[in-house]
GUMIDREN-19183 format. One line per 3 residues: number of its first residue (from 1); their letters; for each residue x, y, z of C-alpha. Coordinates in pm, whole numbers, plus 50000, padded with zeros to 5 digits. Layout:
NUM> A> X,Y,Z ~ ...
% end
This chain:
1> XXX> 45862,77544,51060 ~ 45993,77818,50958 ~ 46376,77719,51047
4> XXX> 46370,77570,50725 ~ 46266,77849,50570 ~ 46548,78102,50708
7> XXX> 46825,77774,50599 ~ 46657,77730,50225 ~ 46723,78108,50215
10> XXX> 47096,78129,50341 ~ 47139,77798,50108 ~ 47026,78000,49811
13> XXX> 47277,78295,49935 ~ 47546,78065,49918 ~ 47489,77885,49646
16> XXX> 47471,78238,49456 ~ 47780,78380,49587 ~ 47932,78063,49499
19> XXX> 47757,78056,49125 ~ 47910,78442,49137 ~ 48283,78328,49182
22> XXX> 48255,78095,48992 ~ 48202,78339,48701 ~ 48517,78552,48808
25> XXX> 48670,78262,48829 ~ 48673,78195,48474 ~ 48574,78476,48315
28> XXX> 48967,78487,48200 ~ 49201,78234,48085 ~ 49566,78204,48191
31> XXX> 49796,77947,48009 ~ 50003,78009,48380 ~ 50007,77643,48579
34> XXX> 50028,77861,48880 ~ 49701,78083,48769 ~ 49555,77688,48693
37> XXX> 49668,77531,48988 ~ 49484,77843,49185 ~ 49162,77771,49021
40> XXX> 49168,77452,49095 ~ 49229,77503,49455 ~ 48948,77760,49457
43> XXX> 48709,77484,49278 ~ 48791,77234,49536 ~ 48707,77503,49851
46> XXX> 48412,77563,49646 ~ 48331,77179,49654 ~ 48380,77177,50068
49> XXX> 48173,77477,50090 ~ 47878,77322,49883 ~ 47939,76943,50092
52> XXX> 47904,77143,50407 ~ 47611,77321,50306 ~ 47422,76988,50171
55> XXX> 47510,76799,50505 ~ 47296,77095,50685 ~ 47055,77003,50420
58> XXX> 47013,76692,50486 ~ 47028,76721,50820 ~ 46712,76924,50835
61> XXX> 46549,76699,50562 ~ 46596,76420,50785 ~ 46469,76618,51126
64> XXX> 46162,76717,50906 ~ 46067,76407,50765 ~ 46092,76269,51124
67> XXX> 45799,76569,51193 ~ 45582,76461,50906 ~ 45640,76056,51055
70> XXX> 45554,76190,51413 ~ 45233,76397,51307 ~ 45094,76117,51081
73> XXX> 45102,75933,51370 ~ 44953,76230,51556 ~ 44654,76255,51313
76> XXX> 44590,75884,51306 ~ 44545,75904,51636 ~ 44297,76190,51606
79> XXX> 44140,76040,51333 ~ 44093,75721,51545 ~ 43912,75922,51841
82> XXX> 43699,76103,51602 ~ 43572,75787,51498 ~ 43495,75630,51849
85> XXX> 43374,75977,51965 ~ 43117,75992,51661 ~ 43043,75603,51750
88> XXX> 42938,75662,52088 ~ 42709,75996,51967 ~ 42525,75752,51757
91> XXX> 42454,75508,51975 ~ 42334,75780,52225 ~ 42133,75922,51948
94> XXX> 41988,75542,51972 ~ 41965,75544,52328 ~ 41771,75852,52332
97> XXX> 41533,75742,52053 ~ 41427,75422,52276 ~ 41374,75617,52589
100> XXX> 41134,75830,52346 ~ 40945,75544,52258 ~ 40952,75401,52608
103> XXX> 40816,75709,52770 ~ 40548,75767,52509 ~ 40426,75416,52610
106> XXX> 40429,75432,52981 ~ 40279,75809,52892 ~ 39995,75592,52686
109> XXX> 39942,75346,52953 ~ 39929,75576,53246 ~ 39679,75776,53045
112> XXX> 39478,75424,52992 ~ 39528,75373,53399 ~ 39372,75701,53485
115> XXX> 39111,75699,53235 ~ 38981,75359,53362 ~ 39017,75489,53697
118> XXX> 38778,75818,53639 ~ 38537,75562,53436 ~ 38493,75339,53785
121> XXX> 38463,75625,53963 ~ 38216,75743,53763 ~ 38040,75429,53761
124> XXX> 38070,75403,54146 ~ 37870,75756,54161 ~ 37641,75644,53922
127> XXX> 37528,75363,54093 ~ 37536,75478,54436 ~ 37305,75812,54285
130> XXX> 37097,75571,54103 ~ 37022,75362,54408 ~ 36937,75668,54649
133> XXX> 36743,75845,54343 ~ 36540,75532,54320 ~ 36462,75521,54705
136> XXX> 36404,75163,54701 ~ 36780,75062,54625 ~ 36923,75233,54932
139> XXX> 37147,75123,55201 ~ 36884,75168,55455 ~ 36612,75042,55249
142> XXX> 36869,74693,55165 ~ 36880,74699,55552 ~ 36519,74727,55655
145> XXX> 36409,74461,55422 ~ 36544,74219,55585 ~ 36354,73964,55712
148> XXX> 36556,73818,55995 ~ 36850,73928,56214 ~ 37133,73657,55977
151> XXX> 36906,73843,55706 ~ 37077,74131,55795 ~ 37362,74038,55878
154> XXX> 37401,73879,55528 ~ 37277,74208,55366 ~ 37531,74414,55574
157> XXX> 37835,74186,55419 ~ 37708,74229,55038 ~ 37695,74570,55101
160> XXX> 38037,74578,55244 ~ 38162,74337,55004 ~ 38076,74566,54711
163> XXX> 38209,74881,54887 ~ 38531,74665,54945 ~ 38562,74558,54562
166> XXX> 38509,74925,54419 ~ 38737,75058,54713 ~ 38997,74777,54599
169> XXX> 38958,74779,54214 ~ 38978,75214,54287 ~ 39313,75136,54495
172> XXX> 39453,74935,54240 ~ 39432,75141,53960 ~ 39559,75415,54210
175> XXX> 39876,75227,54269 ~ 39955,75132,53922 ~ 39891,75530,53777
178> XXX> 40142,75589,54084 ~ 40421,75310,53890 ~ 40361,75400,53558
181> XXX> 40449,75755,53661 ~ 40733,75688,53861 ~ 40880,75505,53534
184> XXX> 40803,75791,53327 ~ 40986,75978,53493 ~ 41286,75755,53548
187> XXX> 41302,75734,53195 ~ 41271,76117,53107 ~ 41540,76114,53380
190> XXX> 41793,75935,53146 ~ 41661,76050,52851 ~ 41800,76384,53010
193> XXX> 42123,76207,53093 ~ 42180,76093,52769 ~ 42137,76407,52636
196> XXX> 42389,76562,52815 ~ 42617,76293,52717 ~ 42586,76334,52348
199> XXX> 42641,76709,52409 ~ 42970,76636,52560 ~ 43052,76408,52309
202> XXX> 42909,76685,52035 ~ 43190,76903,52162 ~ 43442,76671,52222
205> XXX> 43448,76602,51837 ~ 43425,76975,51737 ~ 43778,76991,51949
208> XXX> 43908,76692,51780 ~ 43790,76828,51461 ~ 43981,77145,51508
211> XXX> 44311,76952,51621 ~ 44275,76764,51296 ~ 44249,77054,51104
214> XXX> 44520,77259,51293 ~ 44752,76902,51216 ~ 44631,76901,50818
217> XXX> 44801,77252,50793 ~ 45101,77182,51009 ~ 45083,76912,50720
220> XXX> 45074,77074,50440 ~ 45351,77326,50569 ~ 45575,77034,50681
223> XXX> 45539,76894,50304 ~ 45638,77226,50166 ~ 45936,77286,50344
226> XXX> 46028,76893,50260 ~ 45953,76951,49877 ~ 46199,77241,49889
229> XXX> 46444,77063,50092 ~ 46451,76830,49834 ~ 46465,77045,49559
232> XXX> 46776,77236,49760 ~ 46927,76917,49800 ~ 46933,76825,49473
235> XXX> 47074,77167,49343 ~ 47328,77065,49554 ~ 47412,76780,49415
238> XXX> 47407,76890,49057 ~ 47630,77207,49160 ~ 47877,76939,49357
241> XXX> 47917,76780,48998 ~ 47922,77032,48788 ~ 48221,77117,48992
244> XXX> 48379,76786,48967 ~ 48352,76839,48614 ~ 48538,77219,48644
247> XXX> 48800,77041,48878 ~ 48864,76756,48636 ~ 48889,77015,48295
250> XXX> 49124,77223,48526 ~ 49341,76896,48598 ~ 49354,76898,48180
253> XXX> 49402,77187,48168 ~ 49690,77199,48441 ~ 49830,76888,48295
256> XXX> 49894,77089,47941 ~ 50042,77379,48103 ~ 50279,77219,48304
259> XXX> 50413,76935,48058 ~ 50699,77120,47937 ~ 50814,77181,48289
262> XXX> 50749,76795,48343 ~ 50947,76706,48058 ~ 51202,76937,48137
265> XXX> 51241,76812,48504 ~ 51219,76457,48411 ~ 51514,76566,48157
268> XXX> 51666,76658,48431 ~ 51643,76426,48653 ~ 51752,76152,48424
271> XXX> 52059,76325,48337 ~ 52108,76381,48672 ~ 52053,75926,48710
274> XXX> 52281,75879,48411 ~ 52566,76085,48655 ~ 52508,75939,48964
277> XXX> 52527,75580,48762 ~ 52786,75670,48608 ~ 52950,75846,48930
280> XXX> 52822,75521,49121 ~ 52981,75277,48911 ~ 53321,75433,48892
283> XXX> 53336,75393,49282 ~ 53239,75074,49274 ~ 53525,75008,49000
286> XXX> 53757,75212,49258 ~ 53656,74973,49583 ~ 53683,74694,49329
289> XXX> 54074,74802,49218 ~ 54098,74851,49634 ~ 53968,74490,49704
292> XXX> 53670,74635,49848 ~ 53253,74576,49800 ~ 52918,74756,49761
295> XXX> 52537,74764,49845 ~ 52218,74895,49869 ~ 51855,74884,49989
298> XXX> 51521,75016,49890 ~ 51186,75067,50061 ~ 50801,75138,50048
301> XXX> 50611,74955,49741 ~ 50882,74983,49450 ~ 50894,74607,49367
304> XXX> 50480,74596,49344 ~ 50337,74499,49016 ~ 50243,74750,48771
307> XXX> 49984,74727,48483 ~ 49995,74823,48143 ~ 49880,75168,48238
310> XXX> 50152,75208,48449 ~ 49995,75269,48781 ~ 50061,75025,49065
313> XXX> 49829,74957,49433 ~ 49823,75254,49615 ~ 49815,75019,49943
316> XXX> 49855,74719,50045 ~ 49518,74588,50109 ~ 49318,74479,49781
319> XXX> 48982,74471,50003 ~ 48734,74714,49783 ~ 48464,74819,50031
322> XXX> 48284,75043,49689 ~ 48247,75011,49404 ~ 48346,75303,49130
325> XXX> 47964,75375,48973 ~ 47596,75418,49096 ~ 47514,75290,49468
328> XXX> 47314,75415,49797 ~ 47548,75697,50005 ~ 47633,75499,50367
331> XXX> 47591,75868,50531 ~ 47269,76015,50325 ~ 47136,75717,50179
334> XXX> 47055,75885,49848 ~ 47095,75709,49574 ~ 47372,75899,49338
337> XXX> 47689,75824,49163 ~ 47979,75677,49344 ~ 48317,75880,49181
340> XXX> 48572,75663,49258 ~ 48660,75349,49395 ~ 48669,75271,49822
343> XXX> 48960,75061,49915 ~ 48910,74909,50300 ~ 49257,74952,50488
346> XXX> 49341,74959,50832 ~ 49374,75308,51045 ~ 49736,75478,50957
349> XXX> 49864,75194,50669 ~ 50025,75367,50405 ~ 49974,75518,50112
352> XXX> 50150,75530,49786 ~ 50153,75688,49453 ~ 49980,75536,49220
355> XXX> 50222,75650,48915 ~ 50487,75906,48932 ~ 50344,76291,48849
358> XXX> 50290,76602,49006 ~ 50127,76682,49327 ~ 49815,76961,49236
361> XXX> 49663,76989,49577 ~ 49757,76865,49921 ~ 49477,77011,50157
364> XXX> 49145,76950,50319 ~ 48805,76954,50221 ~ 48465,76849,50385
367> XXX> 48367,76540,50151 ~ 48730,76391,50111 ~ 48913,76504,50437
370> XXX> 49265,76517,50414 ~ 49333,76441,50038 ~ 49591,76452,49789
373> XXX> 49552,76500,49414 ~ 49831,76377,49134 ~ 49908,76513,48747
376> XXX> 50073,76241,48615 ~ 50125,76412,48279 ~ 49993,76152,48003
379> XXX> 49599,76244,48070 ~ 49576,76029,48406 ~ 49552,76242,48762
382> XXX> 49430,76066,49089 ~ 49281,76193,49404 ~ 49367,76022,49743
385> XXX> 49069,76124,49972 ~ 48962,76072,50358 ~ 49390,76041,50499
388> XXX> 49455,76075,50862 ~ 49783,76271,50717 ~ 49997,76343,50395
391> XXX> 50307,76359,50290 ~ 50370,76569,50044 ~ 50326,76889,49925
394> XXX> 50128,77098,49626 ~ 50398,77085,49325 ~ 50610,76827,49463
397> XXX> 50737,76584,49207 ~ 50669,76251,49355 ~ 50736,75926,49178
400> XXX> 50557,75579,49164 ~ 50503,75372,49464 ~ 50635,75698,49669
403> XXX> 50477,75743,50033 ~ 50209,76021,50015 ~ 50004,75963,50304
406> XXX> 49806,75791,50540 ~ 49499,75578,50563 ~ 49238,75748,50796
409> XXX> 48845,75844,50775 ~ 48833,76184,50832 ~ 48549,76392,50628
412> XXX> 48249,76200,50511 ~ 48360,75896,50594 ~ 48200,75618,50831
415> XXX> 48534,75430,50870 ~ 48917,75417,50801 ~ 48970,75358,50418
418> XXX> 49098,75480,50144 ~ 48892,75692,49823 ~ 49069,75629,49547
421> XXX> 48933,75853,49268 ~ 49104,75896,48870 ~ 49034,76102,48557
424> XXX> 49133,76077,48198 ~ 49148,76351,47998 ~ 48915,76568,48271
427> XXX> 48608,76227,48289 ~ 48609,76042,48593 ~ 48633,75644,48518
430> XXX> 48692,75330,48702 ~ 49022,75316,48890 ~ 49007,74940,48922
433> XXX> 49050,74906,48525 ~ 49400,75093,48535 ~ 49511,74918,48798
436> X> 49732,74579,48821
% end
């Protein structure tokens, strides 16, 4: 748990140190394009540094909410034997109150059994005392009254008959006493086993008890860390835009200071045109006196069509994969605002600028790779993000439909295309309603 803790910490370092330059950063103001152009380079490291640090983020978001998923399970599954466990105590506890009533019954009827077996013995002694107290209701006087040898024989059976019947009925009662024990004890015998059991079960729930407990504060420490991942995340996300917002004031900013020098160099460069033309076409009217001809080529995306904006494909394929505006990330799966437009292009097709300007940054960065960003000097720049190359360098003059780069899908990128982002006036807005 508490690797979460020591990253939310070094995330906070960072994103202070970063808050920090930041502040130096602009705590002067140069009308220099170099002094511009360096700020904006230091923005845009900045902006890698804060990507890099919000991938760890979410990275550890995702590995704890995959702890929380694991030990919900976990304490279902606790939960779950805690219910069977306390189940199967109650229906011992049921058990145990049968065998209760059971053994106080067979206790009741053996008590019955040996009380009616102390009453016939008692009657047995009674009688036989009463006989021989009476003298006339002995054995031997039975005997010697009778009258006849099968007298006495018949005498001598009733005697032995009613010894036989008290003997028996004695032995019965005996026997059953002996049973009704035997099952008392049987049952005090299970009773005891029962017992037992629901102890075991008594402290098998105390230990799943404990687990549950021990899980509800992994828990609640799990849901803390992932409340302040969250929270980290999303400072992240506001400082990543508040420095898209720095970057696209610089580009203002940078576009101002350098439109002299644009002007100047575009001057320039058509004077230098208007010569070569002119130097062109009077060798041409030389070959022409000689009897001679003339001819040219061009290349890369020149004779594309250009909209009223003045800003032409930057590739061939028209195939948007994302749309400029709100959608899902593909990588994070937040949902958050899309800054540009995602144009689907095959690995190493080329790429071309969009309208002629100046090159601010040629470099790369975590979230856009290897990307390229353009002045073009009448409130427009564009940004050229995830390249497998470029081109071109930081103040190069580069003019429309000029190779820049490649298509490739290097920094957060889940496949080759190209990122197409563009600003007016320092606000970010949709690419595709500039375009041809």
């Amino acid at each position: 748990m508490y690797k979460y803790r020591r990253v939310i910490v070094a995330v906070i370092a960072i994103l202070l140190a970063l808050l920090l330059l930041g502040g130096l950063v602009f705590s002067a103001f140069a009308e220099s394009s170099s002094t511009i152009k360096a700020r904006i380079e230091e923005l845009k490291r900045q902006e890698a540094a804060i990507a890099a640090e919000q991938k760890e983020i979410q990275e550890q978001k995702a590995e704890n909410e995959s702890d929380i998923r694991d030990l919900v399970s976990e304490k279902n599954n606790i939960d779950q034997q805690i219910k069977l466990t306390q189940d199967s105590i109650e229906t011992k506890n049921d058990l145990i109150r049968e065998y209760t009533l059971l053994i106080a019954e067979k206790r009741n009827e053996l008590e019955d059994a040996q009380n009616e077996q102390t009453a016939l013995n008692a009657r047995y002694k009674t009688r036989i005392r009463a006989m021989e107290e009476k003298g006339n209701l002995t054995y031997w006087s039975i005997l010697f009254q009778a009258s006849s040898f099968a007298d006495l024989l018949d005498r001598v059976d009733m005697i032995n008959e009613i010894a036989r019947s008290d003997a028996n009925m004695i032995e019965k009662i005996r026997q059953s006493a002996i049973e009704i024990e035997n099952a008392r004890q049987e049952l005090a015998a299970e009773k005891i086993e029962m017992e037992e059991a629901k102890e075991a079960l008594a402290a098998e729930e105390e230990e799943l008890i404990s687990q549950r407990s021990e899980a509800d504060e992994l828990m609640a420490e799990l849901m803390a860390d992932h409340d302040t991942l969250v929270a980290a995340d999303q400072k992240y996300d506001s400082e990543k835009e508040a420095l898209l917002a720095q970057i696209a004031a610089q580009e203002a900013k940078y576009k101002e200071a350098v439109a002299a020098e644009e002007k100047a160099r575009r001057e320039a460069e058509e004077r230098a045109r208007r010569e070569r033309e002119e130097k062109e076409k009077a060798a041409r009217e030389r070959e022409d006196e000689a009897g001679g001809g003339g001819g040219g080529g061009g290349g890369g995306s020149s004779g594309w069509s250009v909209s009223r904006y003045g800003f032409q494909w930057p590739c061939s394929s028209r195939h948007i994969t994302c749309e400029f505006g709100p959608r899902y990330h593909p990588i994070t799966g937040v949902y958050s605002n899309h800054s540009g437009m995602d144009i689907g292009a095959s690995y190493g097709s080329p790429i071309y600028a969009c309208a002629s300007g100046t090159v601010t940054t040629a470099t790369y960065g975590t979230a856009y790779g290897y990307y390229v960003t353009i002045n073009h000097g009448n409130g427009f720049s564009t940004l050229y993000g995830h390249m497998c190359r470029y081109v071109v360098h930081s103040g190069q003059y580069v003019t429309r439909g000029q190779l820049i780069g490649y298509v490739g899908s290097t920094g957060w990128s889940t496949g080759p295309h190209l990122h197409l982002t563009m600003y007016y006036n320092g606000s970010l807005v949709n690419p595709k309603k500039y375009l041809p």
